[in-house]
C-alpha positions as CSV (number, residue, x, y, z in Angstrom):
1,X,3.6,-1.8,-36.9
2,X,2.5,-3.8,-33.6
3,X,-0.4,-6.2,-34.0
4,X,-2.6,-7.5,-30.9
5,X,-3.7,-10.8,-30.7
6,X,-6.2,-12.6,-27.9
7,X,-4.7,-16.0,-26.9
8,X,-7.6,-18.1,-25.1
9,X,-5.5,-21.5,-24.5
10,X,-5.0,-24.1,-21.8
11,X,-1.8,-26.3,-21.1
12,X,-1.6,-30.0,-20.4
13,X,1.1,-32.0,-18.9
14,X,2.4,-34.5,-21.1
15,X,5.0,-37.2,-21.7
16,X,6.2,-38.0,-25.7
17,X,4.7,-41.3,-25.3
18,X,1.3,-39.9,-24.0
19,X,-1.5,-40.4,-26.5
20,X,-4.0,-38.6,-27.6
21,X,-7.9,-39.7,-27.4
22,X,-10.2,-39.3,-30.6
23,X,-11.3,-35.5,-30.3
24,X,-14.2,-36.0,-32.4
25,X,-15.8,-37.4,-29.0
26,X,-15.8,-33.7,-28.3
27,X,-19.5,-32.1,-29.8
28,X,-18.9,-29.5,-32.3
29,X,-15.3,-31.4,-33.6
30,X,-16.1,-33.0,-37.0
31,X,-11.9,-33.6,-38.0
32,X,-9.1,-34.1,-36.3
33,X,-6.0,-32.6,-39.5
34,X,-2.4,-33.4,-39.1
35,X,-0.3,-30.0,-40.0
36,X,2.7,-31.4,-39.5
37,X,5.7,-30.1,-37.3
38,X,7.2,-26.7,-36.5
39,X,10.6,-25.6,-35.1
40,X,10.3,-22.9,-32.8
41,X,13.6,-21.0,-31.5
42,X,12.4,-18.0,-28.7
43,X,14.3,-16.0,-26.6
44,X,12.7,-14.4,-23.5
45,X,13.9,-11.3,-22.2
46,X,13.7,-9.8,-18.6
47,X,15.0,-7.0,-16.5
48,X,18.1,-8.7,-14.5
49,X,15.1,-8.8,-11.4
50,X,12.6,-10.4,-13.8
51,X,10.0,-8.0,-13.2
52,X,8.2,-8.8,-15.9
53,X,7.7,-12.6,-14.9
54,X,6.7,-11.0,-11.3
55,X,3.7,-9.4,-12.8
56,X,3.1,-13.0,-15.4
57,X,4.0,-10.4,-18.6
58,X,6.6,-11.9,-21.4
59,X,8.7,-10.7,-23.8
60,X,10.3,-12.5,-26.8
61,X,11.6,-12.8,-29.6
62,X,10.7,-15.2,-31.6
63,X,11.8,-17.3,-35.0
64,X,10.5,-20.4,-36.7
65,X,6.6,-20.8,-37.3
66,X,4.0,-18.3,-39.1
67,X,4.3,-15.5,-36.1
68,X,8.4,-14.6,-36.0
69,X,9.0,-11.6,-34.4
70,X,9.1,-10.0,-30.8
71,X,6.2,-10.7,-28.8
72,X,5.1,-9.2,-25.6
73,X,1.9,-10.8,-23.9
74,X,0.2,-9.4,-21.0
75,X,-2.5,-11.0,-18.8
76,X,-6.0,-10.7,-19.2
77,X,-7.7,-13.8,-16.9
78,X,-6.5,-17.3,-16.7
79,X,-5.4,-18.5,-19.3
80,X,-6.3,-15.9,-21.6
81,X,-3.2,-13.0,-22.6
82,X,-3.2,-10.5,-24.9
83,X,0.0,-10.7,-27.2
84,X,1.4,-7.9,-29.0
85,X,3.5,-8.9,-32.2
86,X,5.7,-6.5,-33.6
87,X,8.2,-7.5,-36.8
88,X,11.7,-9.1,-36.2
89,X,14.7,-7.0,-35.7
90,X,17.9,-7.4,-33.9
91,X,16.5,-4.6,-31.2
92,X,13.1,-4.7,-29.0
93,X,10.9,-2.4,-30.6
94,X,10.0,1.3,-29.6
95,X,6.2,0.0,-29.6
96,X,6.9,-2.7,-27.5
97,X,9.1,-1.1,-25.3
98,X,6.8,1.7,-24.2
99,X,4.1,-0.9,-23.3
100,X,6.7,-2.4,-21.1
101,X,8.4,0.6,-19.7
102,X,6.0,1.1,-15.8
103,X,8.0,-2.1,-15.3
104,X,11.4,-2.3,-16.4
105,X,11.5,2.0,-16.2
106,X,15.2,3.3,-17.1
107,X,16.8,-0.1,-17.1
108,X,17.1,-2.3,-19.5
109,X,16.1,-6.2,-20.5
110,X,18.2,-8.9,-21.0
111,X,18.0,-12.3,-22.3
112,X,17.0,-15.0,-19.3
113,X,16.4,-18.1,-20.8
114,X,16.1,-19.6,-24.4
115,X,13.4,-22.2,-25.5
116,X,13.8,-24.6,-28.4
117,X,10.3,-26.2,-29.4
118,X,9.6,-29.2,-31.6
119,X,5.6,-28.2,-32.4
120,X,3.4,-30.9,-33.7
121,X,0.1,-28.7,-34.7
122,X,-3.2,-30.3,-35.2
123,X,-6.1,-28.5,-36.0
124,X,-9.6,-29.3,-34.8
125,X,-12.3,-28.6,-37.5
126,X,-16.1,-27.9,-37.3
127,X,-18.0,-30.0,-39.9
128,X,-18.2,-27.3,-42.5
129,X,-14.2,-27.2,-42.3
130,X,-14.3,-23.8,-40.1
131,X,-11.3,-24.2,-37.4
132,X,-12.3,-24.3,-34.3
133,X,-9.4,-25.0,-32.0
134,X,-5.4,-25.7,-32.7
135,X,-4.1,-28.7,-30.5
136,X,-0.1,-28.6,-30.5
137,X,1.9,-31.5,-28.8
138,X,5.3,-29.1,-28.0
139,X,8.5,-31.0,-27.1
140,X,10.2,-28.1,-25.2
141,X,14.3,-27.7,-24.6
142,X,15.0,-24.6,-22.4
143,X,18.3,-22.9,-21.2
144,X,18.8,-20.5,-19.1
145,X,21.2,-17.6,-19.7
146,X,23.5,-16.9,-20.2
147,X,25.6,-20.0,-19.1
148,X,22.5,-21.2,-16.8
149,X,21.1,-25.1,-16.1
150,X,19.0,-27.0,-18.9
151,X,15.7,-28.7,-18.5
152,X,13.1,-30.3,-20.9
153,X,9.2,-31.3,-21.2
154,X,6.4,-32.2,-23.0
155,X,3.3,-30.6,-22.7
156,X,0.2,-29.8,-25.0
157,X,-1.4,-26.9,-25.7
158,X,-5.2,-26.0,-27.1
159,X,-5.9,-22.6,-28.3
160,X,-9.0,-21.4,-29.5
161,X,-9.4,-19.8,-33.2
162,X,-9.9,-17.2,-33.7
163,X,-13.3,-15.0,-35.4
164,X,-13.5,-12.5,-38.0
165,X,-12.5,-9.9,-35.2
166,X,-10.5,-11.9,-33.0
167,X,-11.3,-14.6,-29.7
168,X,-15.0,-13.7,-28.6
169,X,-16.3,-12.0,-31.3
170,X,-19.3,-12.7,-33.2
171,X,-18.7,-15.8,-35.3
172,X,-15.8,-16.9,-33.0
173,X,-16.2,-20.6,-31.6
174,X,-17.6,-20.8,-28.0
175,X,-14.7,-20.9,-25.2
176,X,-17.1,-23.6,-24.1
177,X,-15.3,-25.5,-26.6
178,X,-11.9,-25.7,-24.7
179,X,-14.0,-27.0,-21.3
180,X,-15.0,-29.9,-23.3
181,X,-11.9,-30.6,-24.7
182,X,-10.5,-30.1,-21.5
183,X,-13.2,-33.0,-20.3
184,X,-12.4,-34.9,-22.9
185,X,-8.6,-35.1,-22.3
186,X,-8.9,-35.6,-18.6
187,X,-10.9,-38.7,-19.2
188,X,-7.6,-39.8,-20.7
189,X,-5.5,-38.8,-18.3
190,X,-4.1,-36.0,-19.4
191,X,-4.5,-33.1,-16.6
192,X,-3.4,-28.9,-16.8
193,X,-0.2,-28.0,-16.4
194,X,0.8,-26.7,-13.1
195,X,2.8,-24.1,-14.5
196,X,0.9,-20.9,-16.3
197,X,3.2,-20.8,-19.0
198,X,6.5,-22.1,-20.5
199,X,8.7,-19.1,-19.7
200,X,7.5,-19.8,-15.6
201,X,8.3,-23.6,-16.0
202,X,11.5,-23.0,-17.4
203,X,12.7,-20.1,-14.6
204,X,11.3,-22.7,-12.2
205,X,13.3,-25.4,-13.1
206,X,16.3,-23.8,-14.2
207,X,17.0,-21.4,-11.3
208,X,14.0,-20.2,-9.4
209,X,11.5,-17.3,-10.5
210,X,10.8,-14.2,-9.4
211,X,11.5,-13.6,-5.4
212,X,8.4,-12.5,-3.5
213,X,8.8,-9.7,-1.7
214,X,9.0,-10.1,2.6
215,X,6.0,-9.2,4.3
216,X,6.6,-5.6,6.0
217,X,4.3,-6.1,8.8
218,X,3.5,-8.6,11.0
219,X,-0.4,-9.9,10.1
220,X,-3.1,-8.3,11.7
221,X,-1.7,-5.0,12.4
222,X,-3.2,-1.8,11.2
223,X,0.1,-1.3,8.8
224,X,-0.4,-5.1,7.2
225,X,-3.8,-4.0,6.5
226,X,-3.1,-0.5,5.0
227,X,0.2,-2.0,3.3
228,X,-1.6,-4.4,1.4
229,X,-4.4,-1.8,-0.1
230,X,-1.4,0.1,-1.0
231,X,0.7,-2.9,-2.7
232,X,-2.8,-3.2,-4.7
233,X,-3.0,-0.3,-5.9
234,X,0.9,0.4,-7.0
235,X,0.3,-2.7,-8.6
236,X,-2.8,-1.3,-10.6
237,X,-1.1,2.2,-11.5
238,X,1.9,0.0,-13.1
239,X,-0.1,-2.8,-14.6
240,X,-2.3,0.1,-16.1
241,X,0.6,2.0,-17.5
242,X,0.6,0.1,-20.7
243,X,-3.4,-0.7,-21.2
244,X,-3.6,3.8,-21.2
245,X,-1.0,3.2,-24.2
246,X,-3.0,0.5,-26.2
247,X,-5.8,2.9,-25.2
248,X,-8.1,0.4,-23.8
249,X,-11.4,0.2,-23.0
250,X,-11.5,2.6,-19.5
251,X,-7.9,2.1,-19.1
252,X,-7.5,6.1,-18.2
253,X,-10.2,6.0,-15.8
254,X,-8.7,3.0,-13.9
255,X,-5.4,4.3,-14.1
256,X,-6.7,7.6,-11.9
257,X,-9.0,5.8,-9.7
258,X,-5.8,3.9,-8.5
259,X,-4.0,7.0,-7.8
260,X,-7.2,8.3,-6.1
261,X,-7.3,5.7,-3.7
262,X,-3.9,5.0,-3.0
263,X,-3.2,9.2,-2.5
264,X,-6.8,8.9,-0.5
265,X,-5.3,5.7,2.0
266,X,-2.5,8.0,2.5
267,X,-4.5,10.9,3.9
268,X,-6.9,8.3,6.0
269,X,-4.3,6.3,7.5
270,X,-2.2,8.9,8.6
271,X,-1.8,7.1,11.9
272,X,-0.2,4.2,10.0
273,X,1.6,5.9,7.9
274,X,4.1,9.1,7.8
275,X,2.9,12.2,6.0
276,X,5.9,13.9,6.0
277,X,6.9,10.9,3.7
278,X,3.5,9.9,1.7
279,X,2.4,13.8,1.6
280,X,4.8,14.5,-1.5
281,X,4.2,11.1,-3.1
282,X,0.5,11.6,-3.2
283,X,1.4,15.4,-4.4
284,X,3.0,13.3,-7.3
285,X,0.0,10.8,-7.5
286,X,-2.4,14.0,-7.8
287,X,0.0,14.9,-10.8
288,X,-0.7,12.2,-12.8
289,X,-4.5,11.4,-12.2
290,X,-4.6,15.3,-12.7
291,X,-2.6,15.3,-16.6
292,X,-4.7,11.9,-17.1
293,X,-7.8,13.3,-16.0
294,X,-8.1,15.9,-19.1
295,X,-8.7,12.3,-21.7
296,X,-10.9,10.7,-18.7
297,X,-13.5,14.1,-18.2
298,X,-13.4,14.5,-22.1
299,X,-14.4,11.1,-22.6
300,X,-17.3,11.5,-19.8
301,X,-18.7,15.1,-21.0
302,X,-18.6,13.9,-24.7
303,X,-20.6,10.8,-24.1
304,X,-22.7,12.8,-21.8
305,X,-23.7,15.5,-24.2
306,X,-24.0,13.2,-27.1
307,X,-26.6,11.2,-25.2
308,X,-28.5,14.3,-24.5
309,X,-28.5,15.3,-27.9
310,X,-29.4,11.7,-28.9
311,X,-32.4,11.9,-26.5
312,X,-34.4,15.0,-28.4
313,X,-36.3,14.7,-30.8
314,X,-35.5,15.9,-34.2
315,X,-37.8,18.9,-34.3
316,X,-35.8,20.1,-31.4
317,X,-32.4,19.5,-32.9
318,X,-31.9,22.7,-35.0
319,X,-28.6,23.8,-37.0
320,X,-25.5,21.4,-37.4
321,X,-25.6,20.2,-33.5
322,X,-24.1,16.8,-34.1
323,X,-21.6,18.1,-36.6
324,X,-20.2,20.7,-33.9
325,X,-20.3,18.1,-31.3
326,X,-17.9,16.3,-33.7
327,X,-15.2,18.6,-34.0
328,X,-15.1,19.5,-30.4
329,X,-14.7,16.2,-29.8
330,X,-12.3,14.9,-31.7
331,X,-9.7,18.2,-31.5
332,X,-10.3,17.7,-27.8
333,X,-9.6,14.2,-27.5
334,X,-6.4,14.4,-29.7
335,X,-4.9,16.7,-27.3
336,X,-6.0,14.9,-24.2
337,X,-4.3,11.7,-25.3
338,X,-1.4,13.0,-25.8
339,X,-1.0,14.9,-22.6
340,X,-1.7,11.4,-20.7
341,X,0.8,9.9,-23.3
342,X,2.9,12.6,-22.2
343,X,2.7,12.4,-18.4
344,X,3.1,8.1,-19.1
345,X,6.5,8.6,-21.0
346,X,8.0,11.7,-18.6
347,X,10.8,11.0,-16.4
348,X,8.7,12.3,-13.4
349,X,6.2,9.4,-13.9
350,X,9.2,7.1,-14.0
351,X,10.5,8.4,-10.6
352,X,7.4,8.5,-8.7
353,X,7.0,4.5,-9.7
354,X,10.5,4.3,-8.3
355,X,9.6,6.1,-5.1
356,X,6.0,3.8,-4.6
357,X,8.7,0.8,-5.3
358,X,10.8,2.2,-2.2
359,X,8.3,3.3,-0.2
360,X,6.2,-0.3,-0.3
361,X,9.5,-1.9,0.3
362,X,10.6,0.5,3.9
363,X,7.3,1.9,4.5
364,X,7.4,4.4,7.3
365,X,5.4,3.0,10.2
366,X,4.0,5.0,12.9
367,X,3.0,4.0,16.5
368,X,-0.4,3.4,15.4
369,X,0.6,0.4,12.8
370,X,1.5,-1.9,15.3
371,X,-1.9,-1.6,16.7
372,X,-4.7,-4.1,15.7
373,X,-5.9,-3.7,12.4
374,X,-10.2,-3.4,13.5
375,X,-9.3,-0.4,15.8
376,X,-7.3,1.3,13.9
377,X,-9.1,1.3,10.7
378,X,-12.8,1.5,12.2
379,X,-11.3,4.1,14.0
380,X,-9.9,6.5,10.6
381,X,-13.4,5.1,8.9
382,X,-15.6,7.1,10.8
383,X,-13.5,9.8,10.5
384,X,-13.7,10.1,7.1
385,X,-17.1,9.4,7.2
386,X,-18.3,12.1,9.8
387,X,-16.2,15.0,7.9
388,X,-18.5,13.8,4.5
389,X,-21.2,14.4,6.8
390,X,-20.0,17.7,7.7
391,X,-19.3,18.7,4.5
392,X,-22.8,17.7,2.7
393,X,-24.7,19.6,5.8
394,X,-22.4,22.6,4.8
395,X,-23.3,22.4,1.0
396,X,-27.1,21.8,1.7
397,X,-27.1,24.8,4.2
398,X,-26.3,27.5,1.6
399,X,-28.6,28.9,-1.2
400,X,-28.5,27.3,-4.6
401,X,-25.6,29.3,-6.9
402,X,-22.6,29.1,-7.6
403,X,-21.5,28.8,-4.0
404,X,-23.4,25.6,-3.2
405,X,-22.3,24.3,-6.7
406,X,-18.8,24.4,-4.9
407,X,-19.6,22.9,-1.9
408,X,-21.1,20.1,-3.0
409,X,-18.3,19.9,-5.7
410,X,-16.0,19.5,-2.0
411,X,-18.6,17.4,-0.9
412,X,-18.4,14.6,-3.8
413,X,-14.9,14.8,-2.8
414,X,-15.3,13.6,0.4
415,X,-17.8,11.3,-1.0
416,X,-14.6,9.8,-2.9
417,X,-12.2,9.5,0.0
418,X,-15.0,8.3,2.6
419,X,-15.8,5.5,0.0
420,X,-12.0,4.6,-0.7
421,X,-11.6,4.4,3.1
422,X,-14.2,1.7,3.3
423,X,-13.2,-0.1,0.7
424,X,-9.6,-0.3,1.9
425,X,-10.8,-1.3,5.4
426,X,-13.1,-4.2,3.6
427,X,-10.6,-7.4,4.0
428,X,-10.2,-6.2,7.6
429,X,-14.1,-5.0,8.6
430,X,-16.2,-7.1,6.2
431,X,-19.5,-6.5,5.9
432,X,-19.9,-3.4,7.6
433,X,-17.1,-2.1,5.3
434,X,-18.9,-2.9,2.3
435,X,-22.4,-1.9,3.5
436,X,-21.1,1.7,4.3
437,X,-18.8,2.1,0.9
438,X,-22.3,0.9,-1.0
439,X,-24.4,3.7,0.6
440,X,-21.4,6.6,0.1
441,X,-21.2,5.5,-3.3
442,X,-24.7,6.3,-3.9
443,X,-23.9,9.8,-2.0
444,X,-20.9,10.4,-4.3
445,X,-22.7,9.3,-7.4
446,X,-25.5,11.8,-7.2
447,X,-22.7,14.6,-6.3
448,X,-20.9,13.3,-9.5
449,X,-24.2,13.8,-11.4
450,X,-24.5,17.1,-9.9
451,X,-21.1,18.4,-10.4
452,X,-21.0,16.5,-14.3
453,X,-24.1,18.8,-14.8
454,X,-22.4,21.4,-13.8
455,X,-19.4,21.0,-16.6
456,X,-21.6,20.5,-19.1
457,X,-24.1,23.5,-18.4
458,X,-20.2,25.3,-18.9
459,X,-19.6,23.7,-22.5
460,X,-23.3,24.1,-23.4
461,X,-23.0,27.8,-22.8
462,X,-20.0,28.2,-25.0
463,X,-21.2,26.1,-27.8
464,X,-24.4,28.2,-27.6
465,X,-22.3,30.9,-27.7
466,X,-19.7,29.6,-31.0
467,X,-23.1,28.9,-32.8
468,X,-24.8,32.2,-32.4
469,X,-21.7,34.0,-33.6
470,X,-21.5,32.0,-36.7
471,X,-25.4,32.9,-37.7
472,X,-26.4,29.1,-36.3
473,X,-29.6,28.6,-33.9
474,X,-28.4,28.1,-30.3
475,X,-32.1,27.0,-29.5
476,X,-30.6,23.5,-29.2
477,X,-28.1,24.2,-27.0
478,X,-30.2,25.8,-24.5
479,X,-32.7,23.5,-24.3
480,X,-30.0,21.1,-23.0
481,X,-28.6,23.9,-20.7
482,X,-31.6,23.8,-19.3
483,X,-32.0,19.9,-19.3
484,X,-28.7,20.2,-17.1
485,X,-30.3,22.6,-14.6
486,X,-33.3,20.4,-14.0
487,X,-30.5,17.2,-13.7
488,X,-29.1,19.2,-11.2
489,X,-31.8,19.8,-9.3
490,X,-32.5,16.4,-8.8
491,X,-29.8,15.3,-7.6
492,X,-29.6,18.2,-4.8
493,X,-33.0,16.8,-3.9
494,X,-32.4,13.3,-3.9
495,X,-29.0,14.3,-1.7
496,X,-30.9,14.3,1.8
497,X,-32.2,10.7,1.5
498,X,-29.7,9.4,0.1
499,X,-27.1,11.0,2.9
500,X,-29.5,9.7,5.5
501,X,-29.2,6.0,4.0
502,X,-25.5,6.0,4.5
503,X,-25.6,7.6,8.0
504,X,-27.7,5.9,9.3
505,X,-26.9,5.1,13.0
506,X,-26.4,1.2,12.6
507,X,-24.6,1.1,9.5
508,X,-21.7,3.8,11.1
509,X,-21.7,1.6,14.8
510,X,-21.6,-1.5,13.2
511,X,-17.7,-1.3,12.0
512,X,-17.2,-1.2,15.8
513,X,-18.6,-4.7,16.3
């Protein structure tokens, strides 16, 4: 069974002869305890491309020290990782290899380079003996594979201790702590590593690292622009791929906004870019936000309606409310898990990574990509933004029922892709750009409450409906149908203002500037 541990840590360069200053200097640091030295014998595997070091994730497996066993660590924000220990074997395990498989897909990893550590571990106590930080002066030996050149360093390395729950949680030591250790040890000359890691030292100096990919366009064209909101978010559907499968915090949500926006730039920039060739790729794209999208609005509705529910008072909760909220809920969100699992682990998800791989790498330009970038994406902008505007006036003209509920469902839709448009064309349009995505987001929010309303005032109806057959009140649950209604409402009225905020005339003629 995989484990998951937060590393907070920051590397020094070092020499064996470079000492170390008296760390109880640093406030907080009561004792400075020897624990002696560790050997440490890793070897870090890689897909023959190193894809894995592209994206700064590791694998290895590890023996010597307290934590043997395969380790795969993925970045979380400088110098912290999340690391992933499962139990030594001879082969990677299943666990470990699903987390890594949006990168190394059908192929397989190999070993790349083998580090030998000498570890000399101090730990660095608070004055009621509570460990703080561990210190570790590493004299490093690596190889690389298989018959590779050799190289060698020194360097130190402070990590901070963990609390009860891990890094960060209540009781854990302040993160503080390493800036002042950090102050402490630059007074003594001892400065950070240039290198983010061992592994990218060791490529580095035994062979070169990953190769960056050549620039497809020549800067300031429309397709530089629109290539490198694409390359972002390829890069956030694969990096993604494994948080959905720790099931992190919004992961699934993330995951589809990418494919969103990257299926929406295709549809926007269709003077940059080919349809014929991006229309089936974002087919695939609405594939997979679609099966991931079942855990996403499940997660949404149930918060929603247990919030409601949270909100009334108890007189007005009557029968087992909360208890059938409970069951829906958790049957539901079994099954939606493991449809995204599903879609993750398919061999269709697996290709249409392959084809964003290809497609980034010969993108098919159109006339309009060798243009400049501020024409061309002012230009398909306003176009997104004026067919939003056609679409609300549509929605607002009809009576309120079940065919405004639609249009303004279309509506929030356009909402989406007029916002996704701006925000692409930001690094290119500035301001302007991020002025007009600000106001559409407050358009496509209220549509989201409105249409969110709408899916709830559908599962209301039918748990009204499961109670009354069972001989339980449905008072409860029609109140809150008709909490919904009146949400709805609001929002439809709120619409027109907000619409006339993001349309107004200066904030559309200003991306022309």
């Amino acid at each position: 069974m995989a484990e998951t541990k937060r590393e907070i840590e920051r590397k020094y360069e070092a020499t064996g002869e470079t000492p170390l200053p008296d760390l109880t200097e640093v406030p907080g640091i009561a004792r400075v305890v020897d624990r002696g030295v560790m050997e440490l014998d890793a070897v870090y595997y890689d897909t023959p491309d190193l894809r894995l070091a592209a994206d700064s994730v590791t694998l290895r497996r590890r023996t010597g020290g307290s934590d043997a066993g395969w380790h795969a660590k993925f970045p979380v924000a400088a110098g912290i990782r999340d690391e992933i220990r499962a139990p030594l074997g001879d082969t990677l395990p299943g666990e470990l290899a699903g987390l890594l498989r949006s990168r190394v897909r059908t192929g397989a990893v190999v070993p790349v380079v083998r580090l030998r550590s000498a570890r000399d571990v101090r730990h660095l106590l608070a004055a009621d003996g509570t460990l703080l930080a561990e210190l570790s002066v590493d004299t490093v030996h690596a190889a690389r594979l298989p018959d590779g050149p050799e190289t060698g360093w020194t360097e130190i390395e402070v990590e901070l201790a963990d609390g009860p729950d891990g890094p960060g949680s209540p009781g854990a030591p302040d993160p503080a702590l390493l800036d002042a250790i950090g102050k402490r040890l630059g007074k003594a000359g001892i400065h950070p590593s240039a290198s983010a890691s061992k592994l990218a030292r060791a490529l580095a100096e035994t062979g070169g690292g990953p190769r960056e990919a050549d620039a497809p366009a020549e800067p300031g064209t429309a397709a530089a622009a629109v290539l490198a909101y694409a390359r972002e978010q390829v890069h956030a559907i694969t990096a993604l791929d494994p948080a959905v499968r720790r099931d992190l915090p919004d992961a699934v949500h993330q995951l589809r906004v990418a494919c969103r926006s990257l299926r929406s730039a295709f549809k926007t920039y269709r003077r940059v870019l080919d349809r014929n060739v991006t229309d089936p790729v974002g087919d695939e794209l609405k594939w997979l936000a679609g099966e991931l999208g079942v855990a996403r609005d499940q997660e949404v509705l149930d918060a929603r309606l247990r919030a409601h529910v949270a909100d009334l008072p108890a007189a007005l909760v009557l029968g087992p409310v909360r208890a059938r909220l409970r069951r829906r809920d958790a049957a539901r969100a079994k099954s939606a898990r493991h449809q995204a699992l599903a879609a993750l682990d398919s061999a269709r998800h697996l290709a249409l990574l392959d084809t964003l791989d290809a497609l980034l790498a010969a993108p098919p330009l159109r006339k309009a990509a060798r243009h400049d970038a501020r024409k061309v994406l002012a230009r398909a902008v306003r176009a997104d933004h004026d067919r939003l505007g056609r679409r609300i006036a549509h929605a607002l003209s009809l009576a309120p029922g079940h065919e405004r509920d639609l249009a303004l469902h279309e509506a929030r839709k356009a909402a989406k892709r007029a916002r996704y448009a701006a925000d692409a064309a930001r690094p290119t349009l500035g301001k302007p750009a991020k002025r007009l995505a600000k106001r559409v987001k407050a358009v496509q929010s209220l549509l989201g409450e409105h249409h969110d309303s709408v899916v709830a005032r559908t599962t209301l109806r039918e748990l009204g409906v499961q109670a009354h057959g069972v001989g339980e009140s449905a008072f409860t649950w029609g109140l809150l149908y008709g909490r919904e209604e009146a949400a709805a409402a609001a929002a439809e009225r709120e619409l027109p203002t907000a619409w006339a905020r993001a349309s107004a005339p200066h904030i559309r003629s200003a991306l022309t500037r």
